[in-house]
N, C-alpha and C positions, 0 to 999 in steps of 0.2 A: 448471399448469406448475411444476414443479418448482426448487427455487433451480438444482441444476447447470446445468438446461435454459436458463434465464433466463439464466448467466454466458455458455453456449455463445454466447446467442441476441445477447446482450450484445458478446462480444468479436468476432463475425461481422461483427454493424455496426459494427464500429469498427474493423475490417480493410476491411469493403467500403467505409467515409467515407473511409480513406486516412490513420487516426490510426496506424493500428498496421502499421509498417514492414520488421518482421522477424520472423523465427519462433522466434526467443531468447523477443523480445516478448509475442508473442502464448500461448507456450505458459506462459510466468510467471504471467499475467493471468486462464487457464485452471485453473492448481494451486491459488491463493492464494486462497483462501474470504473475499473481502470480508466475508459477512455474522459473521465473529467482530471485525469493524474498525469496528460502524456499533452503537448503541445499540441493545438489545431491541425498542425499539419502531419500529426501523426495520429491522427483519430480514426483513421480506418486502421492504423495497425497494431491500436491499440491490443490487442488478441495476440501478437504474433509472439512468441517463445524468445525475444533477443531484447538487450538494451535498448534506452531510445536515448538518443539527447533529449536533454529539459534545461531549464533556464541555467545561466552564471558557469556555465561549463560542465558542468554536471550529466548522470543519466538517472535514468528511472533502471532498477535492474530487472532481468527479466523471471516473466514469473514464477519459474521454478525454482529462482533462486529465495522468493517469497514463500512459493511453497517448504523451502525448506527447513526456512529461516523460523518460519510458524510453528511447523512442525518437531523442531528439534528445543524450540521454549516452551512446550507444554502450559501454555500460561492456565489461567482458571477465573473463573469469573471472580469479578472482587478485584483480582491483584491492580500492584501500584505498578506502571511501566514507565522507562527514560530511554527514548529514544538520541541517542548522539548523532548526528548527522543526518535530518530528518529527511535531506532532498525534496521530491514531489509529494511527500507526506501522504502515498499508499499506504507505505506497512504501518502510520499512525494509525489511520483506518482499518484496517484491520484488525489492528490490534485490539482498538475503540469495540472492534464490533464481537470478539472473544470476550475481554476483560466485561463488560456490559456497562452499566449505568452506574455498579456500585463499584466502578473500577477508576482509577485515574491513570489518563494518559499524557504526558509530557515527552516534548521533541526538542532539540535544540538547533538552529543551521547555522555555521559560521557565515556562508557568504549571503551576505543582503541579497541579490536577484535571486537566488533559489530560495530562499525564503523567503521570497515574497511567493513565490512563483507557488512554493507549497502552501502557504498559507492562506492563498486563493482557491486554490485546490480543494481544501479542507472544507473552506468556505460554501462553496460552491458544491459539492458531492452533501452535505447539511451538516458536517463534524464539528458542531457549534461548542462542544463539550470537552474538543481535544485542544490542549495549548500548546502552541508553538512556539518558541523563544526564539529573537534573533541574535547569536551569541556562541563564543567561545567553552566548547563543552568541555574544555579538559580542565 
């Protein structure tokens, strides 16, 4: 099976569980290629429903916890978002990919390797547009 197949197969169950609420939602979670957000060696499991480790001690959580977390912020195109603890900097993305172009997206990471580790990531998936900070969010 294929990674796209496994994301389909992925956000299907987490529409049929009753994590993913909206069609905003669901088609975000469809575009946004987890597996450039999840370490090399976790790239075939990028799909799988559980944490992964990611850089500086950290995880990426898993994604019904993103479905949820989307889900229950109603955001809207346009809004301003601040992410505290941006990690592998997914839900920046996603966020990036609700809020639109007339949206701003800011993240903050306290630990250097995970922010780097995210801001490669960003990089790399094309979130030219979303900022990262390396820094102290409280």
């Amino acid at each position: 099976m294929t990674l796209n197949d496994q994301r389909k197969k992925l956000i299907r169950n987490l529409e049929l569980s009753g994590y993913i609420k909206s069609l905003k939602v669901k088609k975000t979670m469809l575009k946004v290629p987890r597996e450039l957000f999840v370490p090399d060696k976790y790239y075939d499991e990028a799909y799988a429903d559980t944490p992964l480790s990611i850089a500086g001690d950290k995880t990426i959580s898993a994604p019904h916890m993103h479905a949820i977390t989307l889900s229950e912020l109603k955001l809207k195109e346009g809004e301003k978002v601040l992410e505290v603890g941006a990690g592998s900097g997914i839900l920046l993305a996603y966020i990036r990919e609700i809020v639109g172009n007339k949206g701003r997206v800011v993240g903050i990471e306290i630990n250097k390797e995970t922010y780097e580790f995210g801001a490669n990531n960003l990089k790399k998936a094309g979130y030219k547009d979303v900022v990262l900070i390396h820094g102290d969010g409280s």
